[in-house]
PLY file of the C-alpha trace (Angstrom):
ply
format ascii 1.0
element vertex 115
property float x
property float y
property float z
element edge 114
property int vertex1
property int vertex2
end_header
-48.67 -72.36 -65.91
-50.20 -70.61 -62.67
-48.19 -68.49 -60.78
-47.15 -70.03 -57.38
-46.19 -73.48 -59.01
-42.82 -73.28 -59.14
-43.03 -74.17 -62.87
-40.61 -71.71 -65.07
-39.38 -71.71 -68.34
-35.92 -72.26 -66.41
-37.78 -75.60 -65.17
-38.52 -76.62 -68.48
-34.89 -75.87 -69.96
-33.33 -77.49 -66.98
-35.72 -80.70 -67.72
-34.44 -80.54 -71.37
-31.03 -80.82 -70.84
-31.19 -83.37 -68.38
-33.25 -85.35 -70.24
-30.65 -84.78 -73.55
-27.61 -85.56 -71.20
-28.23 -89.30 -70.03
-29.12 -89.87 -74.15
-26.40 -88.63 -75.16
-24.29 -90.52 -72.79
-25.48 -93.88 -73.28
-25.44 -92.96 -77.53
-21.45 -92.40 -76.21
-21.04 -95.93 -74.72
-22.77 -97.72 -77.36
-21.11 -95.95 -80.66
-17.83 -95.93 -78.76
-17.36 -99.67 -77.41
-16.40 -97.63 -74.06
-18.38 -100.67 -72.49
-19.64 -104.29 -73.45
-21.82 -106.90 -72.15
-23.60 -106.94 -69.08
-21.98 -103.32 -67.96
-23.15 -101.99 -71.07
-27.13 -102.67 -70.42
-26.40 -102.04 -66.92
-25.29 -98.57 -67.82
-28.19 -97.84 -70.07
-31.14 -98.70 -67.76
-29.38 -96.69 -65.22
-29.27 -93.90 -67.58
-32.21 -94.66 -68.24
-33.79 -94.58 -64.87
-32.29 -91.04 -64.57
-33.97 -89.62 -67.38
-36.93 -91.36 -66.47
-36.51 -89.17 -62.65
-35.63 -86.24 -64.46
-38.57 -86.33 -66.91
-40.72 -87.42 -63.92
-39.78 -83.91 -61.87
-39.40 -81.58 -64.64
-42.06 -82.20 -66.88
-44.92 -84.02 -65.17
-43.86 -81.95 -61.90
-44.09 -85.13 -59.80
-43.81 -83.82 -55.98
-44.85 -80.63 -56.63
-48.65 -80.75 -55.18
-49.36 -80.71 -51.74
-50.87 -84.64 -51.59
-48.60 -86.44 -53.88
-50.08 -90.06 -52.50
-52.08 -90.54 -55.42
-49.83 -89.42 -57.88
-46.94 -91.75 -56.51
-49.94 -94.65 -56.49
-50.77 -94.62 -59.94
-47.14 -94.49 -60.89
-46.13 -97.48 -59.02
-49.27 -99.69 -60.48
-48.51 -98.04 -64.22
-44.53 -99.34 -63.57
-45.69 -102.42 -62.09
-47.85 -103.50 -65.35
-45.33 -102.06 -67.41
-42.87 -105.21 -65.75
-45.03 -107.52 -65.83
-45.84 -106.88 -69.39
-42.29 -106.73 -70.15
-41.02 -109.95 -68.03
-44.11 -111.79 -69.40
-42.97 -111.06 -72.95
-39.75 -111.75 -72.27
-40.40 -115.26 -70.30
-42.45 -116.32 -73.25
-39.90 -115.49 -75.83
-37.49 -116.93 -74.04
-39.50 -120.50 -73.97
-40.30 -120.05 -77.17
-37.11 -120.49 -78.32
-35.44 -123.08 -75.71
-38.75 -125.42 -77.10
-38.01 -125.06 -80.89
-35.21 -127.36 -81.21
-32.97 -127.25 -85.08
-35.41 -130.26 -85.99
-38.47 -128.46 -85.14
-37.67 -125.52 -86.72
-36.54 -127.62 -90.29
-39.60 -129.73 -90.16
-41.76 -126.83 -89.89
-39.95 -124.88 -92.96
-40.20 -127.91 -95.20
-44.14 -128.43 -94.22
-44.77 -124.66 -94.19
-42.78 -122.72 -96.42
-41.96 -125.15 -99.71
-38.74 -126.18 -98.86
0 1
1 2
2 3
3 4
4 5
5 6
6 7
7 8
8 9
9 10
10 11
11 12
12 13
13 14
14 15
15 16
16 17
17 18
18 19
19 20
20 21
21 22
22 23
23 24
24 25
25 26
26 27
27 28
28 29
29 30
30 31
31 32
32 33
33 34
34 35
35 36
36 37
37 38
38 39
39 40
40 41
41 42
42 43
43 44
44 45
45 46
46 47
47 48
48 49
49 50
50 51
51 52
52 53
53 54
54 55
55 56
56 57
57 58
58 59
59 60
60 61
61 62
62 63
63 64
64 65
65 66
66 67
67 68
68 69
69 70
70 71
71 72
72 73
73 74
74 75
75 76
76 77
77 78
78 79
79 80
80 81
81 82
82 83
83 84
84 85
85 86
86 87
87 88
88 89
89 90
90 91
91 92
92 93
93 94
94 95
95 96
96 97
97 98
98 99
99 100
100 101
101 102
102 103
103 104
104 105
105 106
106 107
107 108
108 109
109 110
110 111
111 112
112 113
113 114
């Protein structure tokens, strides 16, 4: 740590705490039925999106040089692989299993597995 960051044990406590918070909530809603369904994941990312911020600020110290262009660049491309990896997985799966129909998925046991 140089002096003249702004970057302080306080930071690093601060970035802690907030990052243990948003867990800890979302540990709440799940163990505790307090939500279900859609609200439930909707909750999560969101908590998850603020840890994300938190961890973002605190830790990395995004925002705290004076030409944060580049920074903010290479975050945006690493989040936008990160959802296309995720979506493409996702889509895939997803066809994966609306194309195996019951008889498919029998036929394939019995040539496959013994059965």
């Amino acid at each position: 740590m140089r002096k003249g960051d702004g970057v302080t044990l306080g930071s690093y406590v601060a970035g802690f705490v907030g990052s243990i918070v948003p867990t800890f909530i979302a540990y709440i809603l799940v163990v505790h039925h307090v939500l279900s369904g859609g609200w439930l994941i909707a909750a999560i990312v969101a908590l998850a999106a603020v840890q994300l911020v938190v961890q973002l600020v605190c830790f990395l110290h995004l925002g705290h040089e004076p030409n944060p262009r580049w920074n903010l660049l290479m975050l945006g491309f690493a989040v936008l692989i990160i959802i296309i990896i995720a979506g493409g997985s996702l889509w895939i799966m997803y066809h994966l299993n609306y194309n195996m129909t019951t008889e498919h998925m029998n036929t394939y046991m019995r040539d496959h597995e013994g059965f």
